[in-house]
N, C-alpha and C positions, 0 to 999 in steps of 0.2 A: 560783745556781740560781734559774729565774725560775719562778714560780706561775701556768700557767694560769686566765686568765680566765672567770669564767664565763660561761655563755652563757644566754642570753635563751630562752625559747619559743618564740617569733619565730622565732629563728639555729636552733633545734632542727628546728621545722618550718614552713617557709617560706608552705605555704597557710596556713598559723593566722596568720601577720603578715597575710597580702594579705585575710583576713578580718578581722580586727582593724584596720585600715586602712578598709576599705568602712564595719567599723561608727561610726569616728571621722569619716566624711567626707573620707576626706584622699585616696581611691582615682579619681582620675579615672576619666571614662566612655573617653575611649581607651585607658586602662590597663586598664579592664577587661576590653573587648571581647580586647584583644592578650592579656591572661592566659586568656578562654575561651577564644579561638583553641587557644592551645597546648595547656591541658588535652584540647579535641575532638581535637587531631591525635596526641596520646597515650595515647586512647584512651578518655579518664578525661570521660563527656559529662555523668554523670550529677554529678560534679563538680562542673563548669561551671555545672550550672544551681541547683547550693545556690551559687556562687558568686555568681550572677543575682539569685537570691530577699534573699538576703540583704544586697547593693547597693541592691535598690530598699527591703525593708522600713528601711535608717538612710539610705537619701539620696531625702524625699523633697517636698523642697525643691527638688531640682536642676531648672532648666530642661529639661535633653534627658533628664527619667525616663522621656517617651512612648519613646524611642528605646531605654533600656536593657529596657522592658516588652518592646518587640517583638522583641527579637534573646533576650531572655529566652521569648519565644513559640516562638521558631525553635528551641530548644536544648529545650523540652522537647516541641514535636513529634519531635527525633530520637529518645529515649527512647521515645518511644509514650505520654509523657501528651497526649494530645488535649484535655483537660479542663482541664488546667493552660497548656495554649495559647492555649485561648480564651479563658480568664480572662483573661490577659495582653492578649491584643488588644484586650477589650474595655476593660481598663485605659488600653491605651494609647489608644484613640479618646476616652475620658470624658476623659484630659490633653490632646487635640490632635486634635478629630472632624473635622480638615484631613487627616488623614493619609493619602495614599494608599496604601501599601503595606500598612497594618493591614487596611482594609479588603477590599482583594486577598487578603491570606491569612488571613483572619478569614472570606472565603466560600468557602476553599480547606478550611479545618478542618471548619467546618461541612459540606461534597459528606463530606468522608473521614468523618465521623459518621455518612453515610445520610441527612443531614438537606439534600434535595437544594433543596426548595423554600425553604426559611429560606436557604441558600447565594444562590438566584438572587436573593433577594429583597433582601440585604444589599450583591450585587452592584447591582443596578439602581436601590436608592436611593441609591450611590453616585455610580452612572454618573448620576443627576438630579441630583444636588447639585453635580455638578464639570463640569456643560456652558460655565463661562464659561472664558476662554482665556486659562492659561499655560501653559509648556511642560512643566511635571509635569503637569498637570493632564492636560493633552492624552495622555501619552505612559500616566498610572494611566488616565484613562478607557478606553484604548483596549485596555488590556490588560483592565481589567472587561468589557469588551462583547465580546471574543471569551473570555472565559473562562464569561460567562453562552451566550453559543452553542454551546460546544464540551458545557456540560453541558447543557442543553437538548436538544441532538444525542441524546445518548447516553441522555436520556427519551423518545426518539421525538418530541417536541416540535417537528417538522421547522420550522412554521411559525413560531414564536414564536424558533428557533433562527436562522433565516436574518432576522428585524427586527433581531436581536439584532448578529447580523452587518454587514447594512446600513449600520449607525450604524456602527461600526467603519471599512467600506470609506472610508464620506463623512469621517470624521476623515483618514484618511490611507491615501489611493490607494496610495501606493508603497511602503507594509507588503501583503507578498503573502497569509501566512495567513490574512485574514479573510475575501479574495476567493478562498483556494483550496478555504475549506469550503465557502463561499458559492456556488460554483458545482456544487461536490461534492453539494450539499442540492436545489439546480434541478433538477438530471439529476436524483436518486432523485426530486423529486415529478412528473417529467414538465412540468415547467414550461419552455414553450417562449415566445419564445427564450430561451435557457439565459441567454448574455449580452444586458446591457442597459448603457444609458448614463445617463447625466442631465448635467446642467452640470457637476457636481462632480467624477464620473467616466467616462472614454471605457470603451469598446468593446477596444483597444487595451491601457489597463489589467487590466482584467478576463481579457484573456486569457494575459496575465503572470504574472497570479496562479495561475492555472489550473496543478493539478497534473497531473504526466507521464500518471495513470492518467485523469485524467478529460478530459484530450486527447486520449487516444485511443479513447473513447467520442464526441467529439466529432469528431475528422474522420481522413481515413485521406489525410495526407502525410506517408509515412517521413521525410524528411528535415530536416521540422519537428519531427516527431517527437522523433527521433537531437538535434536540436540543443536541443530545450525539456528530454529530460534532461541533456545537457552541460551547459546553463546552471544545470541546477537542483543536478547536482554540484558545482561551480565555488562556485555562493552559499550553498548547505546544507551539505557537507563540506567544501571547499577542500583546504587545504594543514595535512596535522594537524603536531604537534609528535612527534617518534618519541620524546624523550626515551631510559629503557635498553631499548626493545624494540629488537633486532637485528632487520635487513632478514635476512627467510628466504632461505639459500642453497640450491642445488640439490643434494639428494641420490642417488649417483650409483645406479640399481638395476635397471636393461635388464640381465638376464642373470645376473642377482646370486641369483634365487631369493627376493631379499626381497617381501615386499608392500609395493603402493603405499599409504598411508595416506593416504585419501580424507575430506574434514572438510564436513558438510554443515550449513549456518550457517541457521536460519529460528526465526520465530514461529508458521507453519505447522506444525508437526510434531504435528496433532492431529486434530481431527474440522472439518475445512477442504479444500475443493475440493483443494486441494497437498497435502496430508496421504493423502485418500482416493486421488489420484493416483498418489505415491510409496509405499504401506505394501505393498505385494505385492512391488513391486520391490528396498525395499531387505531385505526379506527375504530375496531371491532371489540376493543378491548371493554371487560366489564367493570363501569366506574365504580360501582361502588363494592366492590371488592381490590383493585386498585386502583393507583392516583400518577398518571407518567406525567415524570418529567422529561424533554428532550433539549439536549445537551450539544448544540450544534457549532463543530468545528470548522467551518468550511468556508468555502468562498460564499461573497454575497450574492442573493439570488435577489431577483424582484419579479417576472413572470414565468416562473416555475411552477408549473400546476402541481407537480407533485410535493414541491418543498411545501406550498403553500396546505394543501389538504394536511400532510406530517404536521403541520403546527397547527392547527386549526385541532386536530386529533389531540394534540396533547395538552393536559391539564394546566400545564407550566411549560412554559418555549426558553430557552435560556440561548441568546448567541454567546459562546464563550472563545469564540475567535482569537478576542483582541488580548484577553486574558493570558498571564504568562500560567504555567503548567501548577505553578503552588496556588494560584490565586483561584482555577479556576476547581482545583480540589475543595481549597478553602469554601466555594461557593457551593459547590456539590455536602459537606461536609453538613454547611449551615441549613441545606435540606432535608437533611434527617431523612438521604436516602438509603434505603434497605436493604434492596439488591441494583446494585450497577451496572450494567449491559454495555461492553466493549463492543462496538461493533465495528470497529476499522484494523483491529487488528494490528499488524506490523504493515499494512497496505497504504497509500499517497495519503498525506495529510494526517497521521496519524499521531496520538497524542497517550504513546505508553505512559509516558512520566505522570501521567494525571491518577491513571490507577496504582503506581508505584507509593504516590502518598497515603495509599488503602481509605480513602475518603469516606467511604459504605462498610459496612461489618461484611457485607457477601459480593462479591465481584465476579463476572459468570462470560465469557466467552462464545460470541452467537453470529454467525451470518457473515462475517464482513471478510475471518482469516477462512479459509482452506485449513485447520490445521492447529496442532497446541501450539501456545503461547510460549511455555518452555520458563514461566516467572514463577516468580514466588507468591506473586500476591495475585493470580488469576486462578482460584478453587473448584472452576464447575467449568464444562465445556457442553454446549448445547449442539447434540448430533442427532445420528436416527438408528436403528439397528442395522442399517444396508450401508450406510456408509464407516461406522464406526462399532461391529461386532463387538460383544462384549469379551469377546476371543483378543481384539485387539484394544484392548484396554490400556494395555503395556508398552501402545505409541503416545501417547499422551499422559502430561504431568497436571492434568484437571482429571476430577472427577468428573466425567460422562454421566450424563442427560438425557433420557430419549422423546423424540419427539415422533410420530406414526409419518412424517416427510420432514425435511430438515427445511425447505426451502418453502413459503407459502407462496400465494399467487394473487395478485389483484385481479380480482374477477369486473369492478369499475369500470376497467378500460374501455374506450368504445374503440372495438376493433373493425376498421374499415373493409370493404370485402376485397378477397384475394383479385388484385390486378390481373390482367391479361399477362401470360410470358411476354407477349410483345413491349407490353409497358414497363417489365420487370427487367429486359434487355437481355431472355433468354430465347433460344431456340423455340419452337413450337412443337417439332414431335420428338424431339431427344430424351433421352429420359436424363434427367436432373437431378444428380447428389449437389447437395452444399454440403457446407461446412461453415457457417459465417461466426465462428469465432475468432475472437482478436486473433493476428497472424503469429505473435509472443508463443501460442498452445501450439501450434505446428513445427515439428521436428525434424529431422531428416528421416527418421525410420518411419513416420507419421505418414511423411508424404509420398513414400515411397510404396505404403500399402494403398494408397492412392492411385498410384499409377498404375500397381496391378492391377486394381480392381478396372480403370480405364482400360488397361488391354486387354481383361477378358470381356472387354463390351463393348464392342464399335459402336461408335454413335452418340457412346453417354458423351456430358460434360460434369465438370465439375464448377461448383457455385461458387465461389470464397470471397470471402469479406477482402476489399481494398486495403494493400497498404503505399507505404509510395509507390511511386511507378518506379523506383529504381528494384524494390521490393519483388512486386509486380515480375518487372522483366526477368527477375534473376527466377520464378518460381517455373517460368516460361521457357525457359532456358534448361532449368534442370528437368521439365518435363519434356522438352523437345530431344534428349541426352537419354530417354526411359522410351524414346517411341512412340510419343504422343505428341499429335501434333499441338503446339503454343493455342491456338486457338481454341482448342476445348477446354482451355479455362478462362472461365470467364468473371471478371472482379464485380463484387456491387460496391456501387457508391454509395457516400452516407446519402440517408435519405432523413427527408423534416419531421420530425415529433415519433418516438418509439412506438404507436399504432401502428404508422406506416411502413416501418421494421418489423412487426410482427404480423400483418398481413400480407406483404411480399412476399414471407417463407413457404406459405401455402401454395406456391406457386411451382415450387419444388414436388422431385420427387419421393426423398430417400437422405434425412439429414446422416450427415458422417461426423460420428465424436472422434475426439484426438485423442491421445497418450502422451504424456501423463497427466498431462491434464487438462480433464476432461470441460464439457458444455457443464454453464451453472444454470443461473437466469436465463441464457439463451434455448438450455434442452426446453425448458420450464416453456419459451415463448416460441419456440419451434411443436412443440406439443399442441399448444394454445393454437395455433393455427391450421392443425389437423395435420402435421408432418411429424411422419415417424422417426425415431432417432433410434438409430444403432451404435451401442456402445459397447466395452468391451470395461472394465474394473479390473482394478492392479488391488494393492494393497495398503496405498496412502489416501487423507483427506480426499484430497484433490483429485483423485483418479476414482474414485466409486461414488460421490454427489450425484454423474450425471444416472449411474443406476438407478441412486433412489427414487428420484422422479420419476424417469422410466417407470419401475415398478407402481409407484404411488398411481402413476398415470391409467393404468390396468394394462402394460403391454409390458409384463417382463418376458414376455419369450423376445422381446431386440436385445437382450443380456446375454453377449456373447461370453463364450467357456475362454478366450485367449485370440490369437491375430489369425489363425490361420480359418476359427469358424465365423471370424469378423468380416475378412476376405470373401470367402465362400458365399455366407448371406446374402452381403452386398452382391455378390452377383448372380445369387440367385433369383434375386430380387428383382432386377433388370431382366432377365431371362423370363421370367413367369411374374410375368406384371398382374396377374387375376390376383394371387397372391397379396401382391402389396395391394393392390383395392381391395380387397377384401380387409385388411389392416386397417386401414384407413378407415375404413366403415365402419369398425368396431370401434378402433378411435374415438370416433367424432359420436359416436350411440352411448359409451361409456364416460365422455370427457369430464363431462357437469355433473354427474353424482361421485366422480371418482377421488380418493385421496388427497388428490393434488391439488382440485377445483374445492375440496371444504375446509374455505378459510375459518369460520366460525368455530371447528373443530380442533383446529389448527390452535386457536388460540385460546381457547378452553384448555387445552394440553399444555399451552406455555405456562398458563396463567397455574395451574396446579403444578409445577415444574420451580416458580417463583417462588410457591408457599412450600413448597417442599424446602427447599434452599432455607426459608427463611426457620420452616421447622425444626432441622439440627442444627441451624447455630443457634434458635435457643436453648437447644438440648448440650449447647457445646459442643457438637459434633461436624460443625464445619470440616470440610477435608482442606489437610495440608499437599500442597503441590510437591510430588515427586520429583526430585531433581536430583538424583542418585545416581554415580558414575557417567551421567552424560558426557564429561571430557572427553573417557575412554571411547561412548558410543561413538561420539564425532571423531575421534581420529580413526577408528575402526571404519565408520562410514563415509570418509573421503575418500581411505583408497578404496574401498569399492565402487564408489561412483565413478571411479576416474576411469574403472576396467569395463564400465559402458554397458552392462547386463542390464538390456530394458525388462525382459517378464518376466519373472523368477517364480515358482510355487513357495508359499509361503512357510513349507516344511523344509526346503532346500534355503529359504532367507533364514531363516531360523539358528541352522547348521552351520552356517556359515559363523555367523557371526559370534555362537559358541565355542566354536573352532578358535578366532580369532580372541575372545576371553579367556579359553585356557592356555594359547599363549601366551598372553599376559602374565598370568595365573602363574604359570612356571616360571617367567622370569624373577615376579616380586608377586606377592597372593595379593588380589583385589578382595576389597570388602563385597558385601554382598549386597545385592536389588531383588525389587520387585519385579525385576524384567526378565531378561534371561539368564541372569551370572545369580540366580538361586541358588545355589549350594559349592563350598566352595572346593569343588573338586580339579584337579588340573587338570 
């Protein structure tokens, strides 16, 4: 008979050795990090970090203790000590104030404290102390300088956020995000030309960087368009890893009586342009022909009327916030949803990589981008005939969708009555154009047909939505440079709850849309207030929306032929003001039966839009997304953007850009598209 050995406290319980170990010294720093590992991936974090405290307090002697401090930082930010985090970093910079990455999240702890100016501040002594050049050095500064911009941004600090940027572009051209805020911040200040060059950086970079949404505030060619988001899928989501998410198969259900389960994926779903868009509509939706799920990315709301109605509307509310991009597929997956509704597009907060896992057999593009996607796994785009002609088919790699207005309307709203001008903080007998879209849509060529239109009309002003006062002053300035005096424009301030945004405008005489791109939700709520909008349509997304509505509204004679009968109206308009009362009256006589105001119909039309989608891919006939020589398209269409052509007829864009394929064509023959490189002739 053999006698059991006994066993060790150690053998009993294994952390009590691996502690016992730390506190002898005998615990290596890679053995450590691999035993946190495993405790975080088991769930056990808080663990990990008595296992952390307790390495550094017996090994502290070791060369690389700055290293066990900071990954000791890292482990008790997951817990949520914030406090015990920073202690840690700051341990770790007093053993090694070389350290790049302490510093980086030692002004990351500090933003998540509130403590926003101590943050930049820790940042940007950094980013002084580590200007001489190695390649850490380079690669920590450059992440300091766009992480003091991105918080800076978010102080309103536009100016101090875009120096901050600068220094970042000049370290390294060919990192796009520092140039993509950095241009994003130009447009809000009105700072013209948006891009610029110096020795260090071209013109040609700068528009690389340039995201899909503030390209299309900057010029209106679809096809650059179409290909700056391809590239921007291609480099930002790519080719994800599916891991055990199963590719969603087609569920068969034409004639079945079941409901189509319709999954609608956004960070909009709250008191946002797309929010106030869609809350009457999905309300409206018919249950028992479908079953929505809402799929919410976004910050947390708690008195938000409008988040709150969107989830009250929907059959299933899903927060998938916290969710990483596989998990929250994987969840969509397990819903046996049908058709998926992208509605944020490549816009703030947005979560390409979730449709990238193809979670739904049909995935459909609607409301949130201006514009294709440019993916591979986005098959249907949801337009209207006014904004996306079936002529223009050939800008977009989705199959087009028509809908009789692309944009609905909550009819819900209780609209307050139009304030007095005095309360609005306008003039009383002036006549009154606005414009109160974000200041990002306003151009220099934009503003300049502004100011014409103010000199041929003493008296008018002009309305614009507030940006900083630095903003502000620079727009004041370049109007007082045009002949007009600074005080005929006049800023509005935010005002409390979107009614009172949309009853102010009626206060107005004569909304003004921008180029290129145009009023969305705003023409929609400028309409809604009985104020006419004159617009003018290019040939992109973004630049013909605000038509549709127009027309949807009953008032397509405001659909200007180009700039020069944009101009003219507008001051005809001012001139013979019977005219625009008369508009007005028809307006407000036609509003409630007109296109625009019939949400019921609106989504009647969606809802057979749905089953249509779901009809050929039971039939197998899903369409695959065109993504055919867009390389070429994009570098064909950067240098023409850089050459500044804002209106072009679309038989002259056409030519062009042929012109520049049979170049190609001659040097090496290109394959052939659906687009314009049809035939392959030099």
């Amino acid at each position: 008979m053999t006698l059991n050995k006994p066993i060790s406290p150690e053998q009993a319980n294994p952390l009590a050795g691996i502690l016992e170990r730390a506190r002898r010294q005998q615990l290596s720093l890679g053995e450590l990090v691999q035993m946190a590992e495993s405790l975080n991936g088991a769930g056990l974090q808080a663990v990990a970090v008595d296992l952390y405290k307790t390495w550094i307090a017996f090994n502290d002697g070791n060369p690389l203790l700055h290293l066990a401090c900071f990954n000791y930082s890292v482990a008790a930010r997951q817990i949520g000590d914030i406090a015990g985090s920073i202690q840690a970093l700051r341990h770790s910079l007093k053993l090694n104030p070389q350290f790049g990455p302490a510093h980086i999240n030692l002004g990351r702890a500090l933003e998540e404290s509130g403590l926003v100016s101590e943050a930049v501040e820790q940042w940007r002594n950094y980013a002084n102390a580590s200007a001489d050049i190695t390649a850490d050095r380079i690669s920590h500064r450059l992440i300091t300088l766009q992480q003091m911009g991105r918080v800076l941004e978010g102080a309103g600090l536009l100016e101090e956020a875009e120096a901050a940027l600068w220094q970042a572009i000049e370290l390294q051209p060919e990192k796009l995000e520092a140039g993509q805020h950095w241009s994003s911040l130009r447009q809000r200040q009105c700072k013209w030309p948006i891009l610029t060059e110096t020795a260090h950086v071209s013109s040609r970079q700068m528009l690389d960087a340039m995201s899909s949404m503030s390209a299309a505030c900057y010029t209106d060619d679809p096809l650059f368009l179409l290909a700056k988001a391809y590239r921007y899928n291609k480099s930002a989501v790519g080719r994800v890893e599916r891991g055990n998410i199963p590719r969603a198969g087609v569920r068969h259900k034409s004639g079945t009586g079941q409901r189509l389960r319709v999954g609608y994926v956004s960070s909009d779903l709250r008191e946002h342009a797309v929010g106030f868009a869609l809350c009457e509509a999905l309300e409206l939706h018919d249950k028992s022909s479908v079953e929505i799920f809402a799929y919410y990315t976004g910050e947390p709301r708690s008195n938000d009327v409008t988040h709150t109605r969107i989830k009250n509307a929907a059959d299933c509310w899903r927060d998938v916030t916290a969710l990483s991009d596989a998990a929250a597929a994987a969840q969509i997956a397990a819903d046996e949803i049908d058709v998926l509704v992208d509605l944020n597009g490549y816009t703030k907060q947005a979560r390409p990589k979730i449709f990238a896992y193809r979670p739904a057999p049909v995935i459909a593009n609607f409301c949130g981008f201006p514009g294709s996607m440019g993916s591979p796994f986005h098959q249907y785009m949801i337009a209207d005939d006014w904004i996306a002609p079936p002529e223009n088919d050939i800008y977009y790699s989705e199959k087009v969708l028509r809908l009789a207005c692309y944009l609905p309307c909550d009819r819900k709203q209780q609209i307050p009555p139009v304030p007095t001008r005095a309360d609005a903080g306008l003039p009383e007998d002036a006549f009154v154009y606005a414009c109160l879209s974000g200041m990002q849509k306003i151009t220099a060529n934009c503003f300049a047909r502004f100011m014409a239109i103010l000199t041929a009309t003493p008296g008018s002003v002009l309305w614009l939505r507030t940006g900083s006062e630095a903003a502000n002053q620079r727009l004041r300035q370049v109007a007082a440079q045009s002949g007009i005096a600074p005080e005929r424009l006049i800023f509005a301030p935010a005002v409390a709850g979107h009614p009172n945004h949309i009853a102010r405008m009626g206060a107005a005489d004569l909304f003004l849309d921008t180029f290129p791109y145009g009023a969305h939700a705003t023409a929609t709520d400028a309409l809604t207030a009985g104020l006419p909008v004159l617009t003018v349509p290019g040939k992109s997304f973004a630049t013909r929306v605000c038509a549709s509505i127009v027309a949807a509204a009953g008032t397509p004679e405001l659909i200007c032929s180009g700039p020069d009968e944009y101009i003219a109206r507008a001051i005809a308009f001012a001139q013979k003001r019977q005219e625009l009362t008369a508009m007005r009256a028809s307006l407000q006589r036609q509003l409630d039966a007109s296109v625009l105001h019939d949400t019921p119909a609106f989504v009647r039309r969606l809802e057979q839009l749905f089953w249509q989608m779901q009809e050929e891919a039971e039939r197998g006939e899903t369409p695959v997304p065109d993504l055919s020589n867009l390389d070429l398209y994009y570098e064909i269409g950067a240098k023409f953007v850089l050459e500044n052509v804002e209106f072009e007829d679309d038989g002259a864009y056409r030519r062009r850009y042929r012109g520049a394929l049979a170049e190609l064509n001659d040097y090496s023959p290109l394959a052939r598209d659906a687009r314009l490189w049809t035939e392959p002739t030099a």
